[in-house]
C-alpha positions as CSV (number, residue, x, y, z in Angstrom):
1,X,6.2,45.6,3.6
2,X,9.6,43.9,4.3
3,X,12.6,45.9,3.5
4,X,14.7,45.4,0.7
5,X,12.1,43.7,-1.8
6,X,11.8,40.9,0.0
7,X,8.5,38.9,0.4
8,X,7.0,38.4,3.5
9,X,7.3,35.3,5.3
10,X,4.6,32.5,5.1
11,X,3.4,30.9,8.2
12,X,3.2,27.5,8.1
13,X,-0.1,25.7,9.9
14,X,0.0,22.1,10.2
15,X,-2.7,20.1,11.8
16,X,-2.2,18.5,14.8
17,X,-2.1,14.7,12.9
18,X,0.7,16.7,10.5
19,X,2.7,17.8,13.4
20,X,2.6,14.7,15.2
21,X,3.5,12.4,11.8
22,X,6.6,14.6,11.3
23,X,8.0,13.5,15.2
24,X,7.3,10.5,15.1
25,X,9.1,9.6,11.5
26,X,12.1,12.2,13.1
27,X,12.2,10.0,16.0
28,X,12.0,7.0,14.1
29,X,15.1,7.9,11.7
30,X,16.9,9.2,14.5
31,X,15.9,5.1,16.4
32,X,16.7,3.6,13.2
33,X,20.7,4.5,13.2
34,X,20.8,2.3,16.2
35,X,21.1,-1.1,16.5
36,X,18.1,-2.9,18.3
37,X,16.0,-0.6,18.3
38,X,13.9,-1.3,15.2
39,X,10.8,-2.4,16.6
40,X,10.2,1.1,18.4
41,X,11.1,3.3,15.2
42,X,8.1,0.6,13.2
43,X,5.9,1.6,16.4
44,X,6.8,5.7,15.8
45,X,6.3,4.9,11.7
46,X,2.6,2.8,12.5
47,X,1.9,5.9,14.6
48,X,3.3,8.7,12.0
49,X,0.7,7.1,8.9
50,X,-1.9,7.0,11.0
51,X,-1.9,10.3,12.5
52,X,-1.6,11.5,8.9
53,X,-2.8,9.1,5.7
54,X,-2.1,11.5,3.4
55,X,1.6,12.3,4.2
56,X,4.3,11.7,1.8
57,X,6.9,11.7,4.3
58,X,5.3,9.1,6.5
59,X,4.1,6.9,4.0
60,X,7.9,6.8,2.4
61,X,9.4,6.2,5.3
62,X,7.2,3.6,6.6
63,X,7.0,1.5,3.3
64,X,10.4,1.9,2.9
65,X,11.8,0.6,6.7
66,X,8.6,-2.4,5.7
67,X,10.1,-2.9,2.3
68,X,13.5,-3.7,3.6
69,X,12.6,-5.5,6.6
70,X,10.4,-7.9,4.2
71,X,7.0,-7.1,5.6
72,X,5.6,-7.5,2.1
73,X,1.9,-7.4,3.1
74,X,1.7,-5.1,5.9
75,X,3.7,-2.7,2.7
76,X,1.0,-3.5,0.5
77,X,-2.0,-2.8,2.8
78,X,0.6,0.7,3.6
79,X,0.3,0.9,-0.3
80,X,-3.1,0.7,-0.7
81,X,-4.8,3.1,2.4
82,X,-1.9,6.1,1.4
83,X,-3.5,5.3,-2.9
84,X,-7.2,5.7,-1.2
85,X,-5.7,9.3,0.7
86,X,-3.7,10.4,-2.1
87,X,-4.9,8.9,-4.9
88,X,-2.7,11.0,-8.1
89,X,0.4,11.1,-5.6
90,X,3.8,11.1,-8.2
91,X,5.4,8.3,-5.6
92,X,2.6,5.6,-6.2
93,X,4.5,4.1,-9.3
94,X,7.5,3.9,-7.9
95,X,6.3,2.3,-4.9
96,X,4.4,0.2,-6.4
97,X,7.8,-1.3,-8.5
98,X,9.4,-1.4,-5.5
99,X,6.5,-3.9,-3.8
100,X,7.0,-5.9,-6.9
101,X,10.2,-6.2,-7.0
102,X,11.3,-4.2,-10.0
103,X,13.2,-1.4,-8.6
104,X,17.5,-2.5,-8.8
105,X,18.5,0.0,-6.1
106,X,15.3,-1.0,-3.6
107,X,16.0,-4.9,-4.4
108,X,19.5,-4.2,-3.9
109,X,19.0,-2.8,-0.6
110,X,16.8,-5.6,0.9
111,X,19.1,-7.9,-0.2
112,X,22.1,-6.2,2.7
């Protein structure tokens, strides 16, 4: 038993498509504060939803760097494969708005 009352810690076991979506949307991010280098982080965000369909992170990330780049049908095919993995997911309303247009902050942040 730990000391002091404290609980023991959980180990965390990801699969190997879990591990590999959370690099490749880190390295993506990390691509994505430089210049020019946008078509490598959409290459690490393709990779990251594949290697995990279900993933909340890499679906957000993904529709969101398609989303503001105007990639309006490769963000609705996203849309639709991460509804078929997770179909009850909390995010699916929201992104759908945001595909239609009828999110302020999103729009507003396609338009810059």
């Amino acid at each position: 038993e730990p000391p002091d009352g404290l609980s023991a810690p959980t180990r965390l076991v990801l699969s190997g498509g879990s591990m590999s979506a959370l690099e490749c949307s880190n390295e993506a991010l990390e691509l994505l504060e430089r210049k020019g280098l946008e078509r490598d982080a959409l290459r690490l965000l393709q990779h990251a939803s594949a290697a995990d369909p279900s993933s909340p992170n890499a679906f957000s990330f993904h529709l969101n760097f398609l989303y503001t780049h105007a990639k309006d049908s490769e963000a609705a095919a996203l849309l639709e494969a991460f509804a078929a993995a997770v179909p009850d997911h909390p995010s699916l309303p929201a992104s759908r708005a945001m595909l239609a247009d009828a999110s302020a902050p999103m729009l507003h942040q396609r338009g810059q």
